[in-house]
Phi, psi and omega in degrees: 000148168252124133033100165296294195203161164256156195237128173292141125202105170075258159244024182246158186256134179232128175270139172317039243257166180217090171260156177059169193267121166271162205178206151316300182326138178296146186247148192250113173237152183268097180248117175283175162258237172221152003271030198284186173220200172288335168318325201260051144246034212266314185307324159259010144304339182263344185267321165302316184324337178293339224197321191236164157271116187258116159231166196199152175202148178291111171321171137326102187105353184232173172045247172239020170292176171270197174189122201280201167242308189289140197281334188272349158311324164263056190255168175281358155280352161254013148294299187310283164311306159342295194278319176296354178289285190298331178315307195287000155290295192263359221184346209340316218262010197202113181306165200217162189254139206247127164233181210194163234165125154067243173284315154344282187315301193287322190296301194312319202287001177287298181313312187307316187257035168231183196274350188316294177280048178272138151094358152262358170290073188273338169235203147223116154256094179288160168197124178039023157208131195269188116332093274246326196268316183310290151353272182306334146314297205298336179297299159344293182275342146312299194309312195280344194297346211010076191235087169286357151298275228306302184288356173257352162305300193318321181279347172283350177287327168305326188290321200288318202258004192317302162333333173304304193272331170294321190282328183304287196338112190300133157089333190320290194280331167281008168271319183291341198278323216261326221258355196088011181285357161284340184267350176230009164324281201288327155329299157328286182299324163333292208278318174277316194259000169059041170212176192218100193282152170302163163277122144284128169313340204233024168303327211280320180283003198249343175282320183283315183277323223285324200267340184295321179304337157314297210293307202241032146196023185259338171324291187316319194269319187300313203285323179226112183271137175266147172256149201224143223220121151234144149246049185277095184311121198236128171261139173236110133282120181240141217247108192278341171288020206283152173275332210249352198228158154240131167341314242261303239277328158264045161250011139267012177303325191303001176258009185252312182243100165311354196213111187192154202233133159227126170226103189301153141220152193285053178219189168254198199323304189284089179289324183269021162227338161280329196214041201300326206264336246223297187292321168325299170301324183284336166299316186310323208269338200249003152291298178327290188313301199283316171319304194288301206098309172324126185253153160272202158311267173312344162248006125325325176271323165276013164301119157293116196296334172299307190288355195266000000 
């Protein structure tokens, strides 16, 4: 995809996607994860576009953004300064609704809880990336519970996280990225998730860079958790085939988020390449909802009533 415009934050460049008209229209910003770049919303993105002002923009380290060298460039407060570099581009006076996938998903639940973005935000739709604080509660309070189900989730979420510890390994993973596993990437994706992804032109560099965000911030957060609070009306879509998460790992969000929507789906990690028209709706209904005030149906059954 090409570049509407770049956005300054700080001495990095974030190239820019635009689908539909601003205006009236509620504006939608889009955050891929890893190893993605902003392509892998052009499908639902072109599907919100009917109805929304769209945006989706290339992280730090991905796509046509810049990418820095030093691993502490990625840390999440210069995510968090990032996204707020574009709200104040694509949005200044009126808040947007964020939705966010994977690495996105960890970096956005950084935005939701903090005072930086108060008030810029009217929603969060997450997918398959938790908080890093959160996270790191939740290990915590398994471990300690001497429960063995409960310690035994933790280990399957280790199991589930094995890649975590290969990306920390100096030169490894960005050798295999530049070396062709960017070129057997849609193979790949193929073979776990069962669709077969477009070639990204910028897998190697988005693979290569991609991995600093692991390096420079999941020791720190996890390991000494902070408590982080949103009263950000928050939809959590969870994908119950994802390889990389177990369900279990978001069943204690309701003490972080009063307002909070949960919704399963029988599918995998890539909801917005697999189930592009299906995630579309569901954003649309609960962007309507938070605009409107009507809640339909269908997010009445998925309010957690405990959190409400």
């Amino acid at each position: 995809m090409t570049p509407q415009q770049h956005v300054k934050s700080g001495d990095v460049e974030l190239a820019v996607y635009t689908w539909g008209k601003a205006g009236k229209k509620p504006t939608i910003v889009l955050v891929h994860g890893y190893p993605d770049s902003a392509s892998v919303w052009k499908n639902c993105a072109e599907i919100l576009a009917e109805q929304y002002h769209v945006i989706a923009y290339d992280v730090r380290g991905a796509g046509h953004s810049s990418s820095p060298g030093r691993v502490a460039d990625y840390g999440l407060d210069y995510l968090v300064r990032d996204l707020a570099a574009v709200l104040d581009v694509v949005s200044p006076k009126k808040p947007v609704h964020l939705v966010a996938h994977d690495w996105g998903s960890i970096q956005s639940w950084e935005a939701v809880t903090t005072e930086r973005l108060q008030g810029r935000i009217a929603s969060y739709t997450s997918m398959s990336g938790p908080s890093l604080d959160h996270a790191g509660h939740w290990i915590k309070q398994r471990l300690k519970s001497g429960s063995l189900k409960q310690m035994g989730q933790v280990a399957r979420q280790l199991g589930h996280s094995w890649y975590i510890a290969m990306f920390h390994l100096p030169v490894l993973a960005p050798t295999l990225w530049k070396n062709g596993l960017d070129k057997r990437w849609p193979k790949i994706l193929q073979k776990v998730e069962g669709f077969r992804a477009e070639v990204n032109e910028t897998q190697a560099q988005d693979g290569s860079y991609g991995v600093n965000l692991y390096r420079a911030n999941f020791s720190k957060r996890v390991l000494k958790p902070r408590q982080r609070h949103t009263d950000i009306p928050v939809q959590l879509i969870v994908p119950t085939r994802d390889k990389f998460m177990v369900r279990e790992i978001w069943d204690d969000l309701g003490q972080w988020v009063p307002n909070l929507w949960r919704r399963d789906l029988d599918a995998g990690h890539w909801l917005q390449l697999s189930h592009p028209e299906l995630l579309a709706d569901w954003v649309s209904e609960f962007v309507d909802f938070i605009e409107s005030g009507e809640e339909p149906s269908a997010l009445q059954d998925a309010r957690l009533r405990s959190a409400a």
